[in-house]
N, C-alpha and C positions, 0 to 999 in steps of 0.2 A: 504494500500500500504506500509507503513513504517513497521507494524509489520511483510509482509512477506520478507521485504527488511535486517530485524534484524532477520528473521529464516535461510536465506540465510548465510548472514555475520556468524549466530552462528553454523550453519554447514560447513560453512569452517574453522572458528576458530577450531573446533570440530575435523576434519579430518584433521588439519595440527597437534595438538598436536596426534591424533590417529598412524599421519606417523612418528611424532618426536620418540614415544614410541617406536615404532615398529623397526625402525632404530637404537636408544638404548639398543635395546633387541637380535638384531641380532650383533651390536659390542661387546655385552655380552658374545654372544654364542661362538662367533671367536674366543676371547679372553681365553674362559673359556676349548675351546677345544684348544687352541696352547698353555695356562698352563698344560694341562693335558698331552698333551704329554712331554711336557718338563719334568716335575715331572717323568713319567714314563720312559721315556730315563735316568734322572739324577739316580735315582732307580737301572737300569739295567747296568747302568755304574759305580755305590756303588759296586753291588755284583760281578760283573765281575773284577772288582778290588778286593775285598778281594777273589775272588777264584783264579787271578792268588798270589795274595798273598801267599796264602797258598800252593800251586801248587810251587810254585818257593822254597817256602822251603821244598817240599816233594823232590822233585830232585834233591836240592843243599845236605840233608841229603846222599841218594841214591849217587850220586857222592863221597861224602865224606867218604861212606863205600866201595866204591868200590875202592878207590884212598887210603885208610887206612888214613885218613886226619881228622884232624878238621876242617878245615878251606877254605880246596880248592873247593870245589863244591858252598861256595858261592862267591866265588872270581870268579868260571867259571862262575856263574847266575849272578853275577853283571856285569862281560864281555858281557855276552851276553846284559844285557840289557843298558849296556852303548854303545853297537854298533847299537839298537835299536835307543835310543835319538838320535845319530849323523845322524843316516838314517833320521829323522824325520827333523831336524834343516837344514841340506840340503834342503829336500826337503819344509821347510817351506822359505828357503832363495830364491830358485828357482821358491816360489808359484804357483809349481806343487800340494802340496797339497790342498793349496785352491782351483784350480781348479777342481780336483778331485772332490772335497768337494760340491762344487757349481753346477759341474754337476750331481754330485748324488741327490744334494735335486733337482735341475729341473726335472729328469729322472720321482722323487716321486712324484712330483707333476705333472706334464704331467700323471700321472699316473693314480690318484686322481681324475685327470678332465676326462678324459676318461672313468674312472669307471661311476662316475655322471652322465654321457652324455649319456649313453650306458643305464643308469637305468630311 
């Protein structure tokens, strides 16, 4: 009677550390997929940054020959993008963009879960 009382007891011991792993392995996974995107956003928002980088000085050149300038074509792309920031700090004052922002990741993920459910 006691040795099947300690086969019991050790298969449960047995099956809680099996769900402890398992639970471990799946915050793992979560984790390792919401770093990977990040990583791959952070990536995609590098290079989109150096191409408008470049991009902004292909045009301020182009202006500046067309304006017979040195100087004006980045004076117009700094204009331009210093009326960018304002639009932006507005609308961060207004936390319109947050909202944007917060309904676009819900949108994705509503998204996400549908995919899954559907599969």
């Amino acid at each position: 009677m006691a040795s099947s009382a300690r086969k019991v007891i050790d298969n449960i011991v047995e099956f809680i550390e099996v769900k402890t792993e398992q639970v471990k392995l799946k915050i793992i996974a979560k984790v390792a997929r919401m770093l990977s995107g990040v990583i791959a956003l952070s990536m995609l928002a590098l290079f989109t940054m150096f191409f408008l980088f470049f991009l902004s000085f292909a045009f301020a050149e182009m202006i500046n020959n067309g304006l017979d300038s040195n100087y004006l074509g980045y004076l117009i792309i700094s204009g331009g993008y210093l009326l960018i920031i304002i639009t932006v700090v507005l609308l961060l004052k207004t936390r319109k963009m947050q909202k944007w922002i917060e309904n676009l990741i819900v949108k994705l993920e509503e998204a996400k879960y549908e995919q899954k459910r559907d599969h």
